[in-house]
C-alpha positions as CSV (number, residue, x, y, z in Angstrom):
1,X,-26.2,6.1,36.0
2,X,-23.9,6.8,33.0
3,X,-21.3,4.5,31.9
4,X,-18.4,5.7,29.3
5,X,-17.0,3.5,26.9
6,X,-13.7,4.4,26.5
7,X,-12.4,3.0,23.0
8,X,-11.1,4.1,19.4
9,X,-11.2,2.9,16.0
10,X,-8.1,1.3,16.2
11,X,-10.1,-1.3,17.8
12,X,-11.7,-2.3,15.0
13,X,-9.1,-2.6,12.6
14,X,-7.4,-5.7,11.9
15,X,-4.1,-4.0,12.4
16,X,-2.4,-4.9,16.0
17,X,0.7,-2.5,15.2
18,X,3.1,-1.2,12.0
19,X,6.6,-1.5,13.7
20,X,10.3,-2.1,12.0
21,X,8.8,-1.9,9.1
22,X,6.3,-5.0,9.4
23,X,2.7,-5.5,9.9
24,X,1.3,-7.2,12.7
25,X,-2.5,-8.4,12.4
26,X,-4.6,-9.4,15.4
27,X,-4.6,-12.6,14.5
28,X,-0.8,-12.7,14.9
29,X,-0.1,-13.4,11.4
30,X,3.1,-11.0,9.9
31,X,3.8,-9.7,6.6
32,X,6.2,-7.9,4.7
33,X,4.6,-5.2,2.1
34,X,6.9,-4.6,-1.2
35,X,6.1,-1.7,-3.3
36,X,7.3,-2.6,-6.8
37,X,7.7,-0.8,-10.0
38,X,5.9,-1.9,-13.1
39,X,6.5,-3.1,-16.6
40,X,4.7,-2.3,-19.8
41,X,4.3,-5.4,-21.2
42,X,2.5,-4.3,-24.8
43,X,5.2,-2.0,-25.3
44,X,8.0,-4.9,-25.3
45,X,8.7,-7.1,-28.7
46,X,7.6,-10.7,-29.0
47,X,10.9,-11.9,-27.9
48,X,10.8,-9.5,-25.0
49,X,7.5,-10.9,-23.7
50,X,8.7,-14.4,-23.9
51,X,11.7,-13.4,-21.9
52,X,9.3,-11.8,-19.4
53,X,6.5,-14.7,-18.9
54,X,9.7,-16.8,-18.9
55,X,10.8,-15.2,-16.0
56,X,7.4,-14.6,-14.3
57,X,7.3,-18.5,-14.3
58,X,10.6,-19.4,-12.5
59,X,9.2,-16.8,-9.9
60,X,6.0,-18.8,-9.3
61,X,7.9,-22.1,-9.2
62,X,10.6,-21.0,-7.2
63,X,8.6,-19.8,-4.0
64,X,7.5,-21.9,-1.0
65,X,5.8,-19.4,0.4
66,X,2.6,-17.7,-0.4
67,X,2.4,-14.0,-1.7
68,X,0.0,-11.8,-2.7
69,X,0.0,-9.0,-5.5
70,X,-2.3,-6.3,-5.2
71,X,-2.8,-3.1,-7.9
72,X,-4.4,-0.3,-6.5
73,X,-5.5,2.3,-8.5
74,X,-6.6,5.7,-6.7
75,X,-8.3,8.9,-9.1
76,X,-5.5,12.2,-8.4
77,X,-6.8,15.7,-8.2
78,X,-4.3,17.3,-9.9
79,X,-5.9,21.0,-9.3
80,X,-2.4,22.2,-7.9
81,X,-0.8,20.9,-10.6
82,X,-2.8,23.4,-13.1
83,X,-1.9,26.1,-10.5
84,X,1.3,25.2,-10.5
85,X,1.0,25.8,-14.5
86,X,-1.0,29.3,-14.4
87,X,1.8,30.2,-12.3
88,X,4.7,29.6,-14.9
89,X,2.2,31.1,-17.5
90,X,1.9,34.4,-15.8
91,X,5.7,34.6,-15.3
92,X,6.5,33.6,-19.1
93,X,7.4,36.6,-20.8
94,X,7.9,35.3,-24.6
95,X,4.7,36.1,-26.1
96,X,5.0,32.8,-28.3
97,X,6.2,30.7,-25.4
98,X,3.1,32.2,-23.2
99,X,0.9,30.8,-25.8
100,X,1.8,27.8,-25.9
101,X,1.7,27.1,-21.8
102,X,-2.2,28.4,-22.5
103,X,-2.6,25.7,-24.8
104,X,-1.2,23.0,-23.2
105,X,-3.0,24.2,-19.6
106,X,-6.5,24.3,-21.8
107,X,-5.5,20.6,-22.8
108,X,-4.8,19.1,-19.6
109,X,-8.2,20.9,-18.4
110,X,-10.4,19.7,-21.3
111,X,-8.5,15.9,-20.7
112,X,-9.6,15.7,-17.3
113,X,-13.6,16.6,-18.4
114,X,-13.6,13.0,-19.7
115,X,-10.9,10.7,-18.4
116,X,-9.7,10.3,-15.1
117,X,-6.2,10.3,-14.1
118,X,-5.6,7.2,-11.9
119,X,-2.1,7.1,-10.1
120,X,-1.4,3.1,-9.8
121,X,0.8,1.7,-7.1
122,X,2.2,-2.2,-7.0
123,X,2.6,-4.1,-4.2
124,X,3.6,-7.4,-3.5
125,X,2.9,-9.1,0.1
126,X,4.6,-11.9,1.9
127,X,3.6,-13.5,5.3
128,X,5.7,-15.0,7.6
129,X,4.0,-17.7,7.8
130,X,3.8,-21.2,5.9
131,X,2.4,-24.3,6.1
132,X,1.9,-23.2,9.3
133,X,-1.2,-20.7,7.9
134,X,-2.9,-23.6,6.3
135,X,-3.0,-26.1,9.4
136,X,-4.2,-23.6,11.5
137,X,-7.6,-23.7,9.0
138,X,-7.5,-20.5,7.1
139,X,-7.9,-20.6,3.3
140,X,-4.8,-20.2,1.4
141,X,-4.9,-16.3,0.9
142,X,-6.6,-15.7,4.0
143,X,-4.5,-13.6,5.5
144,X,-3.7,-11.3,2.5
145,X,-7.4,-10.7,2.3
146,X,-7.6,-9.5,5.5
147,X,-4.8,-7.1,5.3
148,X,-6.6,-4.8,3.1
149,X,-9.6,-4.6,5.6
150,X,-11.4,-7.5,6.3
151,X,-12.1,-8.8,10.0
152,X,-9.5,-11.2,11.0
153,X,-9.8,-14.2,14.2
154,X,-8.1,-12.0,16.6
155,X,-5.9,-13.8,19.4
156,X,-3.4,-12.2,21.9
157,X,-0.6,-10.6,20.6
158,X,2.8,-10.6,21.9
159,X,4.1,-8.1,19.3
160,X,7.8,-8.1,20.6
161,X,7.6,-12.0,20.5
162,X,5.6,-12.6,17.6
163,X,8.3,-9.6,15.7
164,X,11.5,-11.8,16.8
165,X,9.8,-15.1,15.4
166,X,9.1,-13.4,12.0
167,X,12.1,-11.6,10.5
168,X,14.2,-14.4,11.2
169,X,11.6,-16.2,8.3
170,X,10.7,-13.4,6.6
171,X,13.6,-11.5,5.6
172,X,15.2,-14.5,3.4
173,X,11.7,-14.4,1.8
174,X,12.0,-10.4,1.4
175,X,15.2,-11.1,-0.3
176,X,14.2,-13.6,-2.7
177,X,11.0,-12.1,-3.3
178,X,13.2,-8.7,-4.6
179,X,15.8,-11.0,-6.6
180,X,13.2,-12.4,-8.7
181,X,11.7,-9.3,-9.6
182,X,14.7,-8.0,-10.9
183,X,14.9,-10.7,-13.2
184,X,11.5,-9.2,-14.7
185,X,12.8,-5.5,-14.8
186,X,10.9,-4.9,-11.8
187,X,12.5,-3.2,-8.8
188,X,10.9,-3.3,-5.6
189,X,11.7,-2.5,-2.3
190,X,10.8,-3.2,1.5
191,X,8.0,-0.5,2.5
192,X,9.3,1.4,5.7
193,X,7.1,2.0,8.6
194,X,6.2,5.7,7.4
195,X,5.1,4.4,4.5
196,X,3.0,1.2,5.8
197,X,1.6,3.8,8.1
198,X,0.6,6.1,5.3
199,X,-0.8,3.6,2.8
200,X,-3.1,2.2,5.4
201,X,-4.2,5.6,6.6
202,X,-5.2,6.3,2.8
203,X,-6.8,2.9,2.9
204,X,-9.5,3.5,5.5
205,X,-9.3,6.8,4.9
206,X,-10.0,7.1,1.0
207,X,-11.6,10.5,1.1
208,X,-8.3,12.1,2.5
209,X,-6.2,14.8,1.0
210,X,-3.8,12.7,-1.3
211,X,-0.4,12.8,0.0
212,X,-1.6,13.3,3.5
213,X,1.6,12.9,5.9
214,X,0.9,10.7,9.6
215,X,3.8,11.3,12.4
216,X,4.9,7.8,13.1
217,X,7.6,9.2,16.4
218,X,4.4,9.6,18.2
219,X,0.6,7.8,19.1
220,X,-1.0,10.4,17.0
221,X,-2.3,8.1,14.6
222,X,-3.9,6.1,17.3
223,X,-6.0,8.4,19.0
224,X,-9.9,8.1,18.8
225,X,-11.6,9.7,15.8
226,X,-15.2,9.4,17.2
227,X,-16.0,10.5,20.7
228,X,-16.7,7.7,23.4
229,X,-19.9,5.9,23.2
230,X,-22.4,7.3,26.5
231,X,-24.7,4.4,27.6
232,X,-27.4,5.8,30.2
233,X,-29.4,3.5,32.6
């Protein structure tokens, strides 16, 4: 007799669902992702810095909430970039100005032999929960750690329940988080669905085409990538 297992890798993640622009974990925790910009800090005078630590420090006393600041940093194949260059070149005319696309296409190339160009995106992460996260036995950043791909205690999820519950605590978080961040030069805003869906995706998927694009208006991204498992008795 042969039994099929009928099941997909979305069972595995720790993502229940990405809907009106939130992320619901199985273990029916919320959060809010920010993507921020970024500040260079050794290019600011001494007074400057001050200003900014200044600032950093009324942020950390002023929430009540946890958050979580993740960097990631991902290597960019910028091969159609230099096409994109050999293609001006060829069209250049100006014998001087022809020359001097060469050179600067010969640079980028010989750059790229020994350092790596790394495209960096901020984010900042904020739960909907509280206290509540702690009393329920979960280490203070639990649930941030699981966001980015670790196995999470997975409960029944309500999604249109648990959604209500959260942006009535979560968005006056959202808005304080982005307020605060202003104060440093740092503008951030709420990341929509596409985008949640997207940066995931890339996630589990680091081997992907950068830039890859996922349709959010229909289940694509949740059909099965492997073929069902075929047990035989």
């Amino acid at each position: 007799m042969t039994t099929y297992i009928n099941a997909t890798t979305q069972d595995h993640l720790d993502i229940e669902d990405i809907k009106e622009d939130l992320v619901i974990l199985r273990n029916g925790s919320v959060c809010a992702v920010l993507s921020t910009t970024a500040v260079n800090f050794d290019l600011k005078s001494e007074i400057e810095q001050d200003a900014i630590i200044a600032s950093f420090s009324m942020l950390l006393n002023s929430l009540t909430f946890p958050v979580q600041i993740v960097l990631r940093s991902k290597k960019l194949d910028i091969t159609k970039y230099l096409e994109k260059i050999k293609r001006t070149e060829d069209k250049l005319i100006d014998p001087l100005l022809k020359q001097q696309a060469q050179a600067y296409r010969k640079f980028v190339q010989d750059f790229i032999k020994t350092n790596e160009v790394l495209d960096k995106k901020f984010y900042v992460v904020i739960p909907s929960g509280g206290n509540t996260e702690f009393e329920l036995g979960s280490s203070p950043f639990e649930f941030v750690t699981k966001l980015f791909g670790f196995h999470t205690r997975r409960v029944r999820v309500d999604v249109a329940t648990v959604l209500a519950d959260a942006k009535t605590r979560l968005m006056p978080r959202v808005d304080h988080m982005v307020n605060e961040l202003n104060r440093l030069s740092v503008r951030s805003r709420m990341m929509t669905t596409q985008e949640l869906v997207e940066l995931y995706f890339d996630i589990y998927n680091p081997s992907s085409v950068h830039g890859q694009r996922i349709r959010t208006n229909i289940e694509d991204y949740k059909t099965a990538i492997v073929n069902p498992a075929i047990l035989e008795e």
